[in-house]
LUMSE-680986 format. One record per residue: chain; x, y, z of N, C-alpha, C, O, CB in turn; residue number from 1; residue in three letters. Coordinates in steps of 0.1 Angstrom, whole numbers, plus 2048, in hexadecimal, padded with zeros to 3 digits. Glycine has a CB too. Example, Ala and Ser with C-alpha at 12.3 -4.5 7.8 and 13.67 -1.06 7.14 Angstrom:
2
+--------+-----+-----+-----+------+------+------+-----+-----+-----+-----+-----+-----+------+------+------+-----+--------+
: chaine : n.x : n.y : n.z : ca.x : ca.y : ca.z : c.x : c.y : c.z : o.x : o.y : o.z : cb.x : cb.y : cb.z : num : residu :
+--------+-----+-----+-----+------+------+------+-----+-----+-----+-----+-----+-----+------+------+------+-----+--------+
:      A : 884 : 7C7 : 84E :  87B :  7D3 :  84E : 884 : 7DF : 84E : 88E : 7DF : 855 :  871 :  7D3 :  85A :   1 :    ALA :
:      A : 880 : 7EA : 847 :  889 :  7F5 :  847 : 881 : 800 : 84F : 886 : 80B : 850 :  88D :  7FA :  839 :   2 :    SER :
+--------+-----+-----+-----+------+------+------+-----+-----+-----+-----+-----+-----+------+------+------+-----+--------+
This chain:
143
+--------+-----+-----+-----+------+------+------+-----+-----+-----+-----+-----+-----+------+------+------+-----+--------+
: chaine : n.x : n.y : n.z : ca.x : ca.y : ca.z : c.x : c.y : c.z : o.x : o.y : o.z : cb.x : cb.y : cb.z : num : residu :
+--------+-----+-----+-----+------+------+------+-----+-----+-----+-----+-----+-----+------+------+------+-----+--------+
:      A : 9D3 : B58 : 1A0 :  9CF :  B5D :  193 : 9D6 : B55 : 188 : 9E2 : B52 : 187 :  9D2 :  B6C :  191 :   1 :    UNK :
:      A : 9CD : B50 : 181 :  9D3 :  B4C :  174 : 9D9 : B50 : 169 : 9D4 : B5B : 167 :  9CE :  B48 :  171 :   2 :    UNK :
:      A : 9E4 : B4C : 15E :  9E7 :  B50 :  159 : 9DE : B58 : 14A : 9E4 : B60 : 142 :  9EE :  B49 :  15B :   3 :    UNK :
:      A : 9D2 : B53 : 14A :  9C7 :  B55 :  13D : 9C0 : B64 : 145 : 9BF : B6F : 13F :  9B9 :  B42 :  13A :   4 :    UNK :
:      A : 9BD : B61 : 154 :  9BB :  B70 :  159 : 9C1 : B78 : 159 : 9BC : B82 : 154 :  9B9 :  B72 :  161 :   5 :    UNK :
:      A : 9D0 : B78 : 15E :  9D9 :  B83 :  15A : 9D9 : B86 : 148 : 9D8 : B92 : 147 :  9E8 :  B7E :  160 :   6 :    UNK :
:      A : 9DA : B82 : 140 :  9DA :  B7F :  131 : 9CE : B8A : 12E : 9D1 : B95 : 129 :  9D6 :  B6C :  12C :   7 :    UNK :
:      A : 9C0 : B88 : 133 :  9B5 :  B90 :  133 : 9B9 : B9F : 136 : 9BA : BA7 : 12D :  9AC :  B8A :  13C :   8 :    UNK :
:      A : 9BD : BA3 : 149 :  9BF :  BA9 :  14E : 9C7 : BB3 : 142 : 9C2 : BBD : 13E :  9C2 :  BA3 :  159 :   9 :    UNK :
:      A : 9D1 : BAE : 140 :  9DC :  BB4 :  137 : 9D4 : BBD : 12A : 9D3 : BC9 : 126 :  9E7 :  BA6 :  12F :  10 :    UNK :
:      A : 9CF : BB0 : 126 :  9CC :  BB3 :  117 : 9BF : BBD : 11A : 9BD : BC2 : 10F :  9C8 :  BA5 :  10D :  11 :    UNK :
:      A : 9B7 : BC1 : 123 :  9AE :  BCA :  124 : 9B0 : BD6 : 125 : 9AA : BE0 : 121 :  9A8 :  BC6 :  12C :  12 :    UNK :
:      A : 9BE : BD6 : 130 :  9C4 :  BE4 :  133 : 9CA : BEC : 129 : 9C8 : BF8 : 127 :  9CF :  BE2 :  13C :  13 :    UNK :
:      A : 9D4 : BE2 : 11F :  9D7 :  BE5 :  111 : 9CD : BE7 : 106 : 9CF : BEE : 0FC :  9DF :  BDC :  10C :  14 :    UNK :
:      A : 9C1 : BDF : 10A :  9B8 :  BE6 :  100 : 9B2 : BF8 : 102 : 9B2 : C01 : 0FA :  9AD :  BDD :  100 :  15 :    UNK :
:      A : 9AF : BF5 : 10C :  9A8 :  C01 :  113 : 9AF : C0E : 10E : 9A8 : C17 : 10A :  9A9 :  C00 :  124 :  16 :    UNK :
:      A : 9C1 : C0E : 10F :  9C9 :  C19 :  10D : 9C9 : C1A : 0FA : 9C9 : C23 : 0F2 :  9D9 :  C17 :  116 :  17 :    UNK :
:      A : 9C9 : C0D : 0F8 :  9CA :  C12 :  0E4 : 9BC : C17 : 0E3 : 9BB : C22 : 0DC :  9CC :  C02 :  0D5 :  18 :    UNK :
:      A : 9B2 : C12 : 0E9 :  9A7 :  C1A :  0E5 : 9A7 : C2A : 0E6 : 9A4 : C32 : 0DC :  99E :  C15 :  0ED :  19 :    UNK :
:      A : 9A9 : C2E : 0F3 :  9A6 :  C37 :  0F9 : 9B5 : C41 : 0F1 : 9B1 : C4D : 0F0 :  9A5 :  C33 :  10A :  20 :    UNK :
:      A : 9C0 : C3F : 0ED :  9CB :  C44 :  0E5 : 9C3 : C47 : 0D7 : 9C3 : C53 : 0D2 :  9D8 :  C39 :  0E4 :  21 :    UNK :
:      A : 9BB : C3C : 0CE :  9B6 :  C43 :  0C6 : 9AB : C48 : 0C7 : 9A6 : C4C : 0BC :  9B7 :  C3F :  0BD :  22 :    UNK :
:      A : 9A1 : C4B : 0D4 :  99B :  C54 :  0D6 : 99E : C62 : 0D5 : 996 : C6B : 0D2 :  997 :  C52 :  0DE :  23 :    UNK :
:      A : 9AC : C65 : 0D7 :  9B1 :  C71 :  0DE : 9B5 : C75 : 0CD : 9B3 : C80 : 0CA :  9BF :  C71 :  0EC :  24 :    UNK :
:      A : 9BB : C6D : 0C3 :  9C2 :  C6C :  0B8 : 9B2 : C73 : 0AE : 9B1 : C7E : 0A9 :  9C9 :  C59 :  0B5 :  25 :    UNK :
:      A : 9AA : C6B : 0AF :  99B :  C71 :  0A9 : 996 : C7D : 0AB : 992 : C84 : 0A2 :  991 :  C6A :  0AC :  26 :    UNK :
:      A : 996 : C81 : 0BD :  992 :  C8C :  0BE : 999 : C98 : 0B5 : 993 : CA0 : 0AE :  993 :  C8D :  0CC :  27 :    UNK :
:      A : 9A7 : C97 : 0B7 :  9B1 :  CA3 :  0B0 : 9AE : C9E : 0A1 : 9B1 : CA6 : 098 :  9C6 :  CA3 :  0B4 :  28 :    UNK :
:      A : 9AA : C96 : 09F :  9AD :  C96 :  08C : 99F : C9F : 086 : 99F : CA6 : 07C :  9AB :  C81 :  085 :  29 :    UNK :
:      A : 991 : C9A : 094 :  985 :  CA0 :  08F : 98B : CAD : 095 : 98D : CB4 : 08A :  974 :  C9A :  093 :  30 :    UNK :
:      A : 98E : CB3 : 09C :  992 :  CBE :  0A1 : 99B : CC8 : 093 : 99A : CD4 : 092 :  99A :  CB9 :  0AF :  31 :    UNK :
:      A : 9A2 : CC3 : 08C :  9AB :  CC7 :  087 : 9A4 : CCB : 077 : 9A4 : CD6 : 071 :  9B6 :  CBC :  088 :  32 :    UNK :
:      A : 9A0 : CC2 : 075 :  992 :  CC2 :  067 : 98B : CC6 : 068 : 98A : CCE : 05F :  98B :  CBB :  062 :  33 :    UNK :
:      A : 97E : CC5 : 073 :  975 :  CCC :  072 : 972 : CD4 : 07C : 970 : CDF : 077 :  96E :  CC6 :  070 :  34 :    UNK :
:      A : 970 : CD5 : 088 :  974 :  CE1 :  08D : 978 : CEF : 092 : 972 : CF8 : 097 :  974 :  CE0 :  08D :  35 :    UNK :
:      A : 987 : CED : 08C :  98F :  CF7 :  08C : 999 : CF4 : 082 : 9A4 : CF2 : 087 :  994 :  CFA :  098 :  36 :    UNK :
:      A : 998 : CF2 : 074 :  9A0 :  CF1 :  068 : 9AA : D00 : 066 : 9A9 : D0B : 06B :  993 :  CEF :  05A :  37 :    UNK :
:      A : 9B2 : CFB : 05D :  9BC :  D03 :  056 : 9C6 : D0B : 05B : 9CA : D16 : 057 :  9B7 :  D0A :  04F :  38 :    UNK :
:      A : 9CC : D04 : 069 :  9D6 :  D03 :  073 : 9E3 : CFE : 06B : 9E1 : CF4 : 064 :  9D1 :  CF9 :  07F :  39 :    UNK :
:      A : 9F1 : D04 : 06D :  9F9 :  CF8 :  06F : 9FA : CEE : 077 : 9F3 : CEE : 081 :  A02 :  CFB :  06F :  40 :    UNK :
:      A : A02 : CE6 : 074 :  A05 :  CD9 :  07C : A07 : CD8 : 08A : A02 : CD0 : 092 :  A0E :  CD4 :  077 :  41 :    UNK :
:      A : A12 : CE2 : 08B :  A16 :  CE1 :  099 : A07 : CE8 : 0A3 : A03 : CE4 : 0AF :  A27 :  CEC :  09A :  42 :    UNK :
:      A : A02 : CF0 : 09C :  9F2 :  CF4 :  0A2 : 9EB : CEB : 0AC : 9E6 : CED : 0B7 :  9E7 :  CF4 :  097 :  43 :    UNK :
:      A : 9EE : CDB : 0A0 :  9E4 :  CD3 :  0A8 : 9EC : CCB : 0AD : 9E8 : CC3 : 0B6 :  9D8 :  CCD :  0A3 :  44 :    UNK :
:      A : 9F7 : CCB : 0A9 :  A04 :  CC6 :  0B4 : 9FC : CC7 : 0C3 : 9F6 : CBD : 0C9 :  A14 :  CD3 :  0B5 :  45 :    UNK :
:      A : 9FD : CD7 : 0C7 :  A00 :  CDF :  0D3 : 9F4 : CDA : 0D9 : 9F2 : CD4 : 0E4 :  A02 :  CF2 :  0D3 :  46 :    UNK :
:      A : 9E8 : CDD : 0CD :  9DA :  CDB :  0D6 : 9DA : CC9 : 0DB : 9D5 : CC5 : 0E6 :  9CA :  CDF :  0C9 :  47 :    UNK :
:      A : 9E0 : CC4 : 0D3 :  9DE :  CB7 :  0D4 : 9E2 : CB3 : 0E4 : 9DA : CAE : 0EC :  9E7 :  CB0 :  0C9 :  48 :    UNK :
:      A : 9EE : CB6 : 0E7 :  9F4 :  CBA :  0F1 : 9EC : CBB : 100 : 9EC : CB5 : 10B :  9FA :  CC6 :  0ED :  49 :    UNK :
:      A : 9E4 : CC7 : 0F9 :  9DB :  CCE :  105 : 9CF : CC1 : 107 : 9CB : CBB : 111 :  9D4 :  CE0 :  0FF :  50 :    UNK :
:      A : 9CB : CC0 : 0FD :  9BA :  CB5 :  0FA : 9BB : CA7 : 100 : 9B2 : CA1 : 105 :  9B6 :  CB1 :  0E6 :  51 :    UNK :
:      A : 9C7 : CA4 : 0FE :  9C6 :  C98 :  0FC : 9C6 : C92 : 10D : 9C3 : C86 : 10E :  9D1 :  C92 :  0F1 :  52 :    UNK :
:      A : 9CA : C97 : 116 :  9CB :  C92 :  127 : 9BB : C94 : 129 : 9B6 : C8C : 131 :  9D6 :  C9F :  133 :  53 :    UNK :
:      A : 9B3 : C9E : 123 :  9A6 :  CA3 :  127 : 99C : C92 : 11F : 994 : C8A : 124 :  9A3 :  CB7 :  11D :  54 :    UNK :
:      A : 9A1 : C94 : 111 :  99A :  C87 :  108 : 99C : C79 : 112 : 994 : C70 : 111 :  9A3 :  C85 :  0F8 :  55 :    UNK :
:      A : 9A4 : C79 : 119 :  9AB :  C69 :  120 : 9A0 : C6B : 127 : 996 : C65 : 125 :  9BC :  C64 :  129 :  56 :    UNK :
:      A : 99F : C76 : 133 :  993 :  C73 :  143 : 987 : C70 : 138 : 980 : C66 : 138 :  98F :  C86 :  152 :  57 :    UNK :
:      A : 985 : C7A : 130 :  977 :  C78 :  12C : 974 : C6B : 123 : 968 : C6B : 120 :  972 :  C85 :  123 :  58 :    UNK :
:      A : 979 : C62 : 11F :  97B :  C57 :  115 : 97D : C4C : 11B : 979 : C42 : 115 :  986 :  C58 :  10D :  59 :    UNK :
:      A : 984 : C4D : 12A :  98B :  C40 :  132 : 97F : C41 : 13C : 982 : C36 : 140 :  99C :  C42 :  139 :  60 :    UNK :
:      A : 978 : C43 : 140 :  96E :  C42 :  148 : 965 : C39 : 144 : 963 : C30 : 14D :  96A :  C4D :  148 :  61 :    UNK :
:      A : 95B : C37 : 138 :  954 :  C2F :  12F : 958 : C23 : 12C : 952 : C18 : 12D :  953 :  C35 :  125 :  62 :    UNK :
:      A : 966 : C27 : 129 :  970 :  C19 :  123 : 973 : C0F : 131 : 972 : C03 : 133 :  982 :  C21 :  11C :  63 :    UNK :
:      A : 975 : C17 : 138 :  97A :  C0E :  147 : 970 : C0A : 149 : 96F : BFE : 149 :  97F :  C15 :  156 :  64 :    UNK :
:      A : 964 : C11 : 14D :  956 :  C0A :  153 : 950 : BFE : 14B : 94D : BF4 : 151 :  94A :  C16 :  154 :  65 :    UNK :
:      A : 94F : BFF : 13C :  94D :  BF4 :  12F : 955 : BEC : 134 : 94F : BE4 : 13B :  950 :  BF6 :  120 :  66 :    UNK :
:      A : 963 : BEA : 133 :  96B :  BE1 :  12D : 96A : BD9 : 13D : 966 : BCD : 13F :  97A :  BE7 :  125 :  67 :    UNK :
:      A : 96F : BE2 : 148 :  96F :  BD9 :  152 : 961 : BD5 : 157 : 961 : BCB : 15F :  978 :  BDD :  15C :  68 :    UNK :
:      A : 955 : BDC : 155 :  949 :  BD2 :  153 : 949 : BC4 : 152 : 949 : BBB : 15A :  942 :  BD4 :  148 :  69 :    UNK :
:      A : 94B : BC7 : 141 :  948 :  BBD :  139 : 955 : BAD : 142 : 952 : BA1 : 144 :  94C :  BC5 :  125 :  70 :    UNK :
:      A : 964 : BB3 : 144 :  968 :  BA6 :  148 : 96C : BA3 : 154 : 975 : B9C : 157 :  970 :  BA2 :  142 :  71 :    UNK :
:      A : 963 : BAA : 15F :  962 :  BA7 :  16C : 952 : B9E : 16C : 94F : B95 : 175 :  964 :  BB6 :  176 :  72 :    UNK :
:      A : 94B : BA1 : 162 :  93D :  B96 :  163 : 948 : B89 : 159 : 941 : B83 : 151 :  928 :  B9E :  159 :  73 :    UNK :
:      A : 950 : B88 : 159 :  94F :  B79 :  152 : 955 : B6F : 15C : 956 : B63 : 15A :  958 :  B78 :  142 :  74 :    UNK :
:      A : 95B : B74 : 168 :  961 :  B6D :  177 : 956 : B71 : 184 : 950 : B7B : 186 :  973 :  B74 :  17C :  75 :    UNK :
:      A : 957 : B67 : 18A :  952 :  B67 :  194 : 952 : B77 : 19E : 95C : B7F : 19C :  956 :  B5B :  198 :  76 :    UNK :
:      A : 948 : B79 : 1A8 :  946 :  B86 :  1AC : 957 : B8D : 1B3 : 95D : B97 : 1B2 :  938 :  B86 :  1B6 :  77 :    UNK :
:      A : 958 : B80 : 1BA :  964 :  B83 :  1C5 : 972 : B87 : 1BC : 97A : B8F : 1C1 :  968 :  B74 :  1D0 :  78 :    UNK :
:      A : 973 : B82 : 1AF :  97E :  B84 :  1A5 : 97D : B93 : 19E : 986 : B9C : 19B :  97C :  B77 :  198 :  79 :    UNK :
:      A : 96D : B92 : 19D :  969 :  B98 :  18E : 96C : BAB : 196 : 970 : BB2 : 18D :  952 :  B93 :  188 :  80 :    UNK :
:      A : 96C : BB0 : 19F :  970 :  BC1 :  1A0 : 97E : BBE : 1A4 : 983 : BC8 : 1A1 :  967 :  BCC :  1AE :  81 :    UNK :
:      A : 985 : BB7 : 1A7 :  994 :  BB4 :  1AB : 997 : BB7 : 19A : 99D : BC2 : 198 :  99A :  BA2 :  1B3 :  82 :    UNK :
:      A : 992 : BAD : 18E :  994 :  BAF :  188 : 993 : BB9 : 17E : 99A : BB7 : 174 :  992 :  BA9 :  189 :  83 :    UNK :
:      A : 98B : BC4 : 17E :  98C :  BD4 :  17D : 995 : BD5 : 17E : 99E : BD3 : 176 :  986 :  BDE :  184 :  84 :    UNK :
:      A : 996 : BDB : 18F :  9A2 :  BE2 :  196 : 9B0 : BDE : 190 : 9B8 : BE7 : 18D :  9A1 :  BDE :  1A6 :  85 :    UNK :
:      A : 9B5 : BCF : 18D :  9C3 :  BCE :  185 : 9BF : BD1 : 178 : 9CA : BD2 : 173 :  9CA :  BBF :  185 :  86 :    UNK :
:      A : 9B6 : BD3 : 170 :  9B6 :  BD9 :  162 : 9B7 : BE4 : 160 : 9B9 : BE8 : 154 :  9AD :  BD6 :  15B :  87 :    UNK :
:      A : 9B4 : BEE : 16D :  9BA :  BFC :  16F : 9C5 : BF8 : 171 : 9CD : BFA : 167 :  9B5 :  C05 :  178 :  88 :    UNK :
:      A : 9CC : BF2 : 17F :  9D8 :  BF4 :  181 : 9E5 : BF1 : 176 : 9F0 : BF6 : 178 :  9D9 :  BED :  18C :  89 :    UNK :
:      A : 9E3 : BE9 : 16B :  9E9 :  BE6 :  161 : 9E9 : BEF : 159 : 9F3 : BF2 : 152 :  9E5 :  BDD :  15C :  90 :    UNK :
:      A : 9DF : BF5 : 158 :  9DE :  C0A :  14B : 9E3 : C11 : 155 : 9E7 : C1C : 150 :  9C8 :  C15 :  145 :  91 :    UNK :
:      A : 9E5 : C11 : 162 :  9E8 :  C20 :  168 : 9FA : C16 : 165 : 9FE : C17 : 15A :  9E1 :  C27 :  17E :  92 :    UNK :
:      A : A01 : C0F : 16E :  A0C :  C0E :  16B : A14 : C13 : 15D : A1E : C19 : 15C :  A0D :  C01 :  16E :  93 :    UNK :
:      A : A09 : C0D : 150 :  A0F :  C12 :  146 : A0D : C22 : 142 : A17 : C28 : 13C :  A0B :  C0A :  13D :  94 :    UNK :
:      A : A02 : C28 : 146 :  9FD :  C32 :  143 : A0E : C39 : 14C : A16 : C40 : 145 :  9EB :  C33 :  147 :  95 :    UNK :
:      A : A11 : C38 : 156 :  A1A :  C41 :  162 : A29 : C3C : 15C : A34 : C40 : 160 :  A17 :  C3C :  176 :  96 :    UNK :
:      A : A28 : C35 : 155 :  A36 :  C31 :  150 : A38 : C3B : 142 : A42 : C42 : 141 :  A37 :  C1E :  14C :  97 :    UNK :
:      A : A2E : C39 : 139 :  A31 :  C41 :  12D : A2F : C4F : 130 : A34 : C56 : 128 :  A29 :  C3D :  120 :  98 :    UNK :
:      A : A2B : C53 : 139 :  A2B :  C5E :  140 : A38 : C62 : 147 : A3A : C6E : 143 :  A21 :  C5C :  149 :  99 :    UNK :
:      A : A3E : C5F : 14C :  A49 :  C5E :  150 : A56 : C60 : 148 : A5D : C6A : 14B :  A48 :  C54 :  154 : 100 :    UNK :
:      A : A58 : C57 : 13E :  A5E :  C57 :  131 : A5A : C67 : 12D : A62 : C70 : 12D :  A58 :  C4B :  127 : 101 :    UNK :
:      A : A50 : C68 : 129 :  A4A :  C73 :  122 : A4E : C83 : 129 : A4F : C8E : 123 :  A39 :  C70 :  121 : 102 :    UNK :
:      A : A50 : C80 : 138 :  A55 :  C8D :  142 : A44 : C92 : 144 : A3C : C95 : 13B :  A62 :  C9C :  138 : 103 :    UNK :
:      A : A42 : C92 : 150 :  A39 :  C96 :  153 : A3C : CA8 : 15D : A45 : CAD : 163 :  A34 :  C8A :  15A : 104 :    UNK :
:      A : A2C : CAF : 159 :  A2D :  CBA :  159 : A27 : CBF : 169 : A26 : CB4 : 16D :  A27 :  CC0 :  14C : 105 :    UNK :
:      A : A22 : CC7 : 173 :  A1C :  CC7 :  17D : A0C : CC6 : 17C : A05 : CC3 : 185 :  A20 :  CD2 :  183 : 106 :    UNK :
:      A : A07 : CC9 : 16B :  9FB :  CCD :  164 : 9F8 : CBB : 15D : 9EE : CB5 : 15C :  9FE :  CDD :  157 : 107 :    UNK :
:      A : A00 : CB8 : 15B :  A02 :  CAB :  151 : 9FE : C9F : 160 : 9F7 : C96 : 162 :  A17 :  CA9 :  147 : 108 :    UNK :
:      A : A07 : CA5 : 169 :  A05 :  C99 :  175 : 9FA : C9A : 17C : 9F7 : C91 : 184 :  A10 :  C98 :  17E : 109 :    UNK :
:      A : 9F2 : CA5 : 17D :  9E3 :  CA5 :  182 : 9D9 : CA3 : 179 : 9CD : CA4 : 17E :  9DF :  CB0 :  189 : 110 :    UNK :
:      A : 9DA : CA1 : 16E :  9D2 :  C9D :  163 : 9D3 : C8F : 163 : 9C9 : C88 : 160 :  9D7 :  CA3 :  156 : 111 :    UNK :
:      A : 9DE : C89 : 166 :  9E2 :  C7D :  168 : 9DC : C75 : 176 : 9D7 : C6A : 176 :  9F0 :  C7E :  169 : 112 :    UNK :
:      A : 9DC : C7B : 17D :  9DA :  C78 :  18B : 9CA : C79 : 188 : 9C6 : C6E : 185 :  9E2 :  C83 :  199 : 113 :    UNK :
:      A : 9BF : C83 : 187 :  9B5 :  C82 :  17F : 9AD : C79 : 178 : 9A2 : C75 : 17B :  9B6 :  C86 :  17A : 114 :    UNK :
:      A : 9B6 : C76 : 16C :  9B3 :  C6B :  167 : 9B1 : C5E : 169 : 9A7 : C57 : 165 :  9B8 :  C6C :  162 : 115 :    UNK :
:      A : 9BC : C59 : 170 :  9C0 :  C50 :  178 : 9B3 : C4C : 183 : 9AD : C41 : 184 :  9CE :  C56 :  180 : 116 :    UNK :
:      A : 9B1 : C56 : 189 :  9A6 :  C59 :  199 : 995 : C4F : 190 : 98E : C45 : 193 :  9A1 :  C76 :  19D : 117 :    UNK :
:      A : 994 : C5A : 184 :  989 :  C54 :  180 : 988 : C48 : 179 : 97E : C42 : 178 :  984 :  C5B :  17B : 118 :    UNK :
:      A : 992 : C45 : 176 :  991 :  C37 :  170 : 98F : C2D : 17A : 985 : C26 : 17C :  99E :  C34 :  167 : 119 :    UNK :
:      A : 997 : C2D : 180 :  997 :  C26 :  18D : 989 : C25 : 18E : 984 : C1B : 189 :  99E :  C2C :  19A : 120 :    UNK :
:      A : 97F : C31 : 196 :  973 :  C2E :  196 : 96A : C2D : 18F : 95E : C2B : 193 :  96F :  C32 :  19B : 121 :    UNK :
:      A : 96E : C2D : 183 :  964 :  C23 :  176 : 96B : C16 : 174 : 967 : C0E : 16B :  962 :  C2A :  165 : 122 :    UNK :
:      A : 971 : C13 : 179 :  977 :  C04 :  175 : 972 : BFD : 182 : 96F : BF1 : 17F :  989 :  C02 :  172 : 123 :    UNK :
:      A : 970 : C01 : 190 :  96C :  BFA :  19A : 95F : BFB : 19A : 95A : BF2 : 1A1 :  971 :  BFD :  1A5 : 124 :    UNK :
:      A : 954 : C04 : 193 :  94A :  C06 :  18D : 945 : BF8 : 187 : 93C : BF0 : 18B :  94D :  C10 :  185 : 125 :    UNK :
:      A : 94B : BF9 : 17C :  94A :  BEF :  174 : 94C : BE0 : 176 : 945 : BD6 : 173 :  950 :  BF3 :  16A : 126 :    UNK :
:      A : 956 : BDF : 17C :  957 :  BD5 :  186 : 94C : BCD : 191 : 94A : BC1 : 193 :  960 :  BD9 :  18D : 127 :    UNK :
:      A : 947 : BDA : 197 :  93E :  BD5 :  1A4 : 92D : BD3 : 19E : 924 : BCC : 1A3 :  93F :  BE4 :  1B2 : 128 :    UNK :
:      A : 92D : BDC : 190 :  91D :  BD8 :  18B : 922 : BCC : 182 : 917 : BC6 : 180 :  912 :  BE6 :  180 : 129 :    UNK :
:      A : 929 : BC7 : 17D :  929 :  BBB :  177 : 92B : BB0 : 17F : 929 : BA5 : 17C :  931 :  BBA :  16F : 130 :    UNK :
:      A : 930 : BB5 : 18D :  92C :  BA7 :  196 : 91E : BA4 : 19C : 918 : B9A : 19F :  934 :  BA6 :  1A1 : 131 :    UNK :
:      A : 91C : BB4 : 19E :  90C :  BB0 :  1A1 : 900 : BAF : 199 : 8F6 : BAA : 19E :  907 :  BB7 :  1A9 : 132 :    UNK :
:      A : 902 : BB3 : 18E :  8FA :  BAC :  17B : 8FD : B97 : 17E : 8F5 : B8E : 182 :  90C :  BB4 :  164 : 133 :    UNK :
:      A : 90B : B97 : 17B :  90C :  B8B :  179 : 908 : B82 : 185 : 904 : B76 : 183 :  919 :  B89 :  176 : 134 :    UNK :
:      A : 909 : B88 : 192 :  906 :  B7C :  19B : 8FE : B87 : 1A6 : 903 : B8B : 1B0 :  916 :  B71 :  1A1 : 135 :    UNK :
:      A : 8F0 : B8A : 1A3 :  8E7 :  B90 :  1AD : 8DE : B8E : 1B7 : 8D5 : B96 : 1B9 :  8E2 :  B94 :  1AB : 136 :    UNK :
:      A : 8E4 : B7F : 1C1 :  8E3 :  B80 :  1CB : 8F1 : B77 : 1CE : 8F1 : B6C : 1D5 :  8D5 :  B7E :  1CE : 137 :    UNK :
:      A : 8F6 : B7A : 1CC :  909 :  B7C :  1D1 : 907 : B7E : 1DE : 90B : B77 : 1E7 :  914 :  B8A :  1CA : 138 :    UNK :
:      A : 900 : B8A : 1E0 :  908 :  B91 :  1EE : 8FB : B8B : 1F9 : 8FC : B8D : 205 :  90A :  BA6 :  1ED : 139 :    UNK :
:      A : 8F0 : B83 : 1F2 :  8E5 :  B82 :  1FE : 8EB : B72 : 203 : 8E9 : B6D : 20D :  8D0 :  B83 :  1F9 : 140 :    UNK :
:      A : 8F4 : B6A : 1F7 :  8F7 :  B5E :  1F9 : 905 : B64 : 209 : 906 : B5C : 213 :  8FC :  B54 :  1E8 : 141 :    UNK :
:      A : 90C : B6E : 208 :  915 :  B6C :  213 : 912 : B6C : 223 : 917 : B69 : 22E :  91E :  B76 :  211 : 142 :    UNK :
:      A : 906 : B72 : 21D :  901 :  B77 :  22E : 8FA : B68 : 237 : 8F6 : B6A : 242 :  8F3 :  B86 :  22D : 143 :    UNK :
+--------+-----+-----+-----+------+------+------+-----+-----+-----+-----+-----+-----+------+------+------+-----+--------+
């Protein structure tokens, strides 16, 4: 692997999580305003708390399947779902580290584990139809 792929790899995984952080950041803000207004703070503290493990599965799913789409079709087929699979494995390492730091709960770590499960299968998703978009008869040339 090269260094410009790893570079990619990185920068996809890190994108994926700022995205998906201010997805969770938007949901509580529309949540907080329009929604369910004229809460104190700590209100949407708590809810935030609660929402936001639920906002990641539902948010990271789309995002994984797009993003590692989009750059497993720009390498060849044999690269291009390997290349998914490390753009998850780069968001879960970080995702289980700040998790970690943060103290995880028995509720927090199956939400986690969850999360994690489906991303995985939208990122190998996304991976395996952008190799077979980008190169569709790949698999009749092996045989």
């Amino acid at each position: 692997m090269t260094i410009k792929r790893l570079l990619w790899i990185i920068g996809a995984a890190i994108s994926i999580l700022v995205v998906n952080v201010a997805i969770s950041f938007l949901y509580v803000a529309i949540y907080s305003y329009i929604i369910d207004p004229g809460h104190p703070e700590q209100y949407y503290q708590a809810y935030a708390q609660i929402a936001a493990p639920y906002s990641s599965i539902i948010a990271g799913m789309p995002l994984f399947f797009f993003v590692c789409r989009w750059v497993a079709a720009k390498w060849e087929p044999a690269f291009g779902v390997k290349a998914a699979v490390l753009i998850w494995l780069v968001y879960a390492l970080i995702d289980v580290t700040v998790l970690a730091i943060a103290g995880f709960t028995l509720r927090l770590a199956i939400l986690s584990l969850v999360s994690l499960v489906t991303k995985l299968g939208a990122a190998y998703l996304g991976g395996i139809l952008a190799s077979r978009r980008a190169y569709p008869n790949a698999s009749q040339r092996s045989k």
